[in-house]
MARLUM-749001 format. One record per residue (C-alpha): residue in one letter; x, y, z. Coordinates in steps of 0.5 Angstrom, whole numbers, plus 500, padded with zeros to 3 digits. Example, Ala and Ser with C-alpha at 12.3 -4.5 7.8 and 13.67 -1.06 7.14 Angstrom:
// residues 2
a525491516 s527498514 
END
This chain:
// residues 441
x837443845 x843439842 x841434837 x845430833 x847423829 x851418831 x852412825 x851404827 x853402820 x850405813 x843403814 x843404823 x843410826 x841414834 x839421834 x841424841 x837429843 x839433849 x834437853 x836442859 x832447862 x832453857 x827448853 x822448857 x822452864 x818456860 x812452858 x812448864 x811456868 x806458864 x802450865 x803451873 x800459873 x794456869 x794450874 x793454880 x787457879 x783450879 x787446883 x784442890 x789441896 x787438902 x786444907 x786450902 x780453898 x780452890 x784458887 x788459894 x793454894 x800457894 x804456888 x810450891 x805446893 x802447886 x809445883 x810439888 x803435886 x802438879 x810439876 x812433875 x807431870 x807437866 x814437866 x814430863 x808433858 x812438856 x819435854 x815430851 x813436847 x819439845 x823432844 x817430839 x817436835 x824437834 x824430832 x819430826 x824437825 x830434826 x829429821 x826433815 x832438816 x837433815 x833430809 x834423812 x831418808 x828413814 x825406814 x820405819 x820410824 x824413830 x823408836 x826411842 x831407846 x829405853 x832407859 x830404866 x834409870 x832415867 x832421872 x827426870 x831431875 x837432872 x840438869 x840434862 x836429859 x838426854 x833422849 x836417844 x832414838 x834408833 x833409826 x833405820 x835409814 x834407806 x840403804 x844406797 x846402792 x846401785 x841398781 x843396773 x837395769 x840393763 x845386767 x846381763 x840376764 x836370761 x830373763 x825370756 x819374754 x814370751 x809370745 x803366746 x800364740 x793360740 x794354736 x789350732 x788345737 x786351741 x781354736 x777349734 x776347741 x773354742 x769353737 x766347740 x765349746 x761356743 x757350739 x755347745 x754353751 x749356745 x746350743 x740347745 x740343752 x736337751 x735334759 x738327760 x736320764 x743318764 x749320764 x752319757 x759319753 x757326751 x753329756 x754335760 x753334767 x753339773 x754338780 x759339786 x765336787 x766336796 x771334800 x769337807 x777335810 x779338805 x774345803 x772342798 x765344795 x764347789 x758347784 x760346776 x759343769 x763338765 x764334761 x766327761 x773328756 x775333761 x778326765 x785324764 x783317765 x778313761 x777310767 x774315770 x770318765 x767311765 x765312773 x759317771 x756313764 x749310767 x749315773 x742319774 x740326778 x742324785 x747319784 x754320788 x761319783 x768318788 x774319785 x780321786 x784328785 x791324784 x792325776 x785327776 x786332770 x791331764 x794338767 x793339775 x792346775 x785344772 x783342780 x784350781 x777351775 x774345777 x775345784 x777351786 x783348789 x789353792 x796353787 x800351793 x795346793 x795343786 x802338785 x801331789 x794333791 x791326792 x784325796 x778323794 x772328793 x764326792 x761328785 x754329787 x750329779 x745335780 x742336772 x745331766 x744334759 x746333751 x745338747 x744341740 x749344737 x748352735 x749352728 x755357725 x750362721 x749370722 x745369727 x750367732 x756371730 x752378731 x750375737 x758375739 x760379736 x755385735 x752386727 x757384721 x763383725 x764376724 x761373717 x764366717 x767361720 x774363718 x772371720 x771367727 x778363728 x781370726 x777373731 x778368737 x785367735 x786375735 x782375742 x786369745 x793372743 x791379747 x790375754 x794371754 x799377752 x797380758 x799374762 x805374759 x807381761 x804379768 x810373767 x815377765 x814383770 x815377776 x822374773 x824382773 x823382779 x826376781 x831378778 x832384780 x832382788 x836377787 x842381784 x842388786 x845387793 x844392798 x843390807 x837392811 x837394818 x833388818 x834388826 x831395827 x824393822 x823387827 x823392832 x819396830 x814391827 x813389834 x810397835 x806398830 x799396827 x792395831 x795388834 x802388837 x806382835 x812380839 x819379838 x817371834 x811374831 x815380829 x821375826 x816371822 x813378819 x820381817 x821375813 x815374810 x815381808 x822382806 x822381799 x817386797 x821391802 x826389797 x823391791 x819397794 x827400795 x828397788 x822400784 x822406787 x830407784 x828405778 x823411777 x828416780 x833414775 x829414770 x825420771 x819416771 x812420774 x804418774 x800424772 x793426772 x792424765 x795417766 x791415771 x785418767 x787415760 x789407764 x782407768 x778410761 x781404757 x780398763 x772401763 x773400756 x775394756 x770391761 x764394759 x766390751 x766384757 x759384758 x757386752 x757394750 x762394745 x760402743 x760406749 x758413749 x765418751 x760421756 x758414759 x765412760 x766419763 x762418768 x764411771 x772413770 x769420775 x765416780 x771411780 x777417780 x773419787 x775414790 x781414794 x782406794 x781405788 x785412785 x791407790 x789402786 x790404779 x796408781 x800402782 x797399776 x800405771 x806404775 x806397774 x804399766 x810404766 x815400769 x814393765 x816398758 x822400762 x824393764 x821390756 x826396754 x833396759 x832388760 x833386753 x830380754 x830375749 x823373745 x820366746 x814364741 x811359744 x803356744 x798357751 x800350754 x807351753 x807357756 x803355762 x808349763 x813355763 x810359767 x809353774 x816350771 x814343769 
END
């Protein structure tokens, strides 16, 4: 068999692969004398069928079985052999006049082959990392609101400026159907707040989502209302009222802080600012990081330039998955997923040149602090090492959540490359001019 490469361009390449008799003669022979013992023709006893009317019923068949044999196996040894490093997988070249008696059969296969490039991590940028501070405006209203979920429900008749009122917002045009609580000062508009004043349990309140809230994205907690959704949404929606309550505010003594925080970890109203600033800051520390992860590979995708065989992928998107697409669905797909192919190759570079590697250990040490952290979230801030174990053994036996995590320690370890390489410049700003940042408005 002869097989080689012929170039297209530096992503596209055919394999051919010549097939002669040599390949398969013998494997077909040894199929026919296995054939001959079973097979039925009009006229002979089973078993007793000479050998040539054996080959001219079953020879063609098997003959095309076992070249397909050959070619497949010296294929998948083909590409390891020449290290070739393939996007997608072979897709082999139709050929409508394909003579399978010919004394050569020639097979051509297209490839798609990772492009080389060079990725500069360090590129001049004006990418910002941002400090997210918690200012006192966002403090005291932490306060307030600790203040009034552990107080005392007092159940009222009517709809008052302070009242709590829980209900649905809907809109079924829209699929908008969402149980919550708010309060009256959650409107931008005084009007609007006015709306509700005097209603009672039963009552329906129409307002209209345009400039509802003084922040849209508001109408993602609130109405649970898609981001895309969010900027220029203008429809009216149906407050049904369900329960109205005012409350007595919890007094800010031992009692509760031990109850938030567990016993002498917060002993006065300064400790509480300190530990809810302190707790702010590390989520939003989180979101900072998720923000400057994004605009590096932003960046990263936009100025490291390298081509696709973009041609081919739409190809063979059309033959894979449960449900073949075609040539339009194909299209529409490769464009959607482009971008992220794009920053696969990226990132996969990235860690080659920078020698990063994902351990045991590190997988271990990310999924016992995540535990960690969740466990605090509901309560249990002194977990015992056996307990933690435990959950992070039964969590690692799972080989979705073991892909999972992986790719969040990946995502761990390239975000400290990227804070080290990138240089980007520091930003100190509060929450609300980080989420005005964040969605460029």
């Amino acid at each position: 068999m002869d097989i080689k490469r012929v170039a297209i361009d530096a992503v596209n390449e055919t394999i051919v692969m010549t097939v002669v008799h040599m390949d398969y003669k013998g494997q077909v022979a040894k199929r026919i004398n296995e054939k001959m013992p079973l097979a039925t023709v009009k006229g002979f006893r089973k078993g007793a069928v000479p050998k040539d009317l054996v080959e001219k019923q079953y020879g063609k068949a098997i003959k095309q079985e076992e070249v397909k044999k050959v070619v497949d196996l010296a294929l998948e040894r083909f590409v390891q052999s020449e290290r070739l490093n393939l996007l997608g997988t072979p897709l082999p070249k139709v050929n409508e006049n394909f003579n399978w008696d010919a004394e050569e059969l020639v097979f051509e296969y297209e490839i798609g082959l990772v492009p080389h490039f060079d990725l500069d991590l360090e590129a001049k940028n004006d990418i910002v990392k941002y400090i997210v501070t918690a200012d006192d405006k966002l403090i005291d209203g932490q306060v307030a609101r600790i203040q009034k979920q552990f107080g005392t429900p007092i159940p009222q008749d009517v709809v008052v400026a302070d009242s709590d009122i829980t209900g649905t917002f809907s809109n079924e045009a829209e699929g908008i159907n969402n149980t919550t609580t708010i309060a009256l000062s959650i409107f931008k508009d005084k009007a609007t707040a006015d709306k509700f004043i005097g209603k009672k349990v039963g009552d329906v309140v129409t307002v209209n989502t345009k400039g509802l809230f003084e922040d849209d994205h508001q109408l993602m907690d609130y109405l649970k209302v898609g981001h895309d959704s969010v900027h220029g949404l203008a429809v009216d929606v149906d407050f049904t009222i369900e329960a109205i309550n005012g409350a007595e505010l919890a007094e800010l003594n031992q009692e509760l802080f031990d109850k938030l925080f567990g016993a002498g970890n917060v002993a006065s109203l300064e400790d509480l600012k300190a530990k809810i600033k302190e707790d702010a800051e590390s989520q939003f520390a989180q979101q900072a990081d998720q923000k400057l992860l994004a605009d590096v590979q932003e960046f990263l995708i936009e100025n490291t330039k390298f081509d696709l065989p973009s041609e081919f992928l739409i190809k063979w998107l059309q033959t894979v998955g449960e449900k073949q697409l075609t040539p339009e669905e194909a299209i529409v797909e490769y464009a959607r997923s482009e971008r992220g192919l794009r920053f696969q190759l990226i990132e996969g570079k990235a860690m080659a040149t920078s020698n990063i590697q994902i351990t045991f250990e590190d997988l271990k040490a990310f999924t016992t602090n995540a535990i960690k952290q969740q466990m605090a979230q509901f309560g249990q801030t002194n977990p015992t090492d056996e307990e933690v174990q435990g959950i992070v053994a039964r969590v690692l036996s799972n080989q979705e959540e073991v892909k999972r995590l992986s790719d969040q320690v990946v995502a761990a370890k390239l975000l400290e490359l990227f804070k080290e390489k990138a240089n980007p410049a520091t930003k100190e700003v509060t929450y609300d001019e980080f989420i005005a940042a964040s969605y460029g408005e």
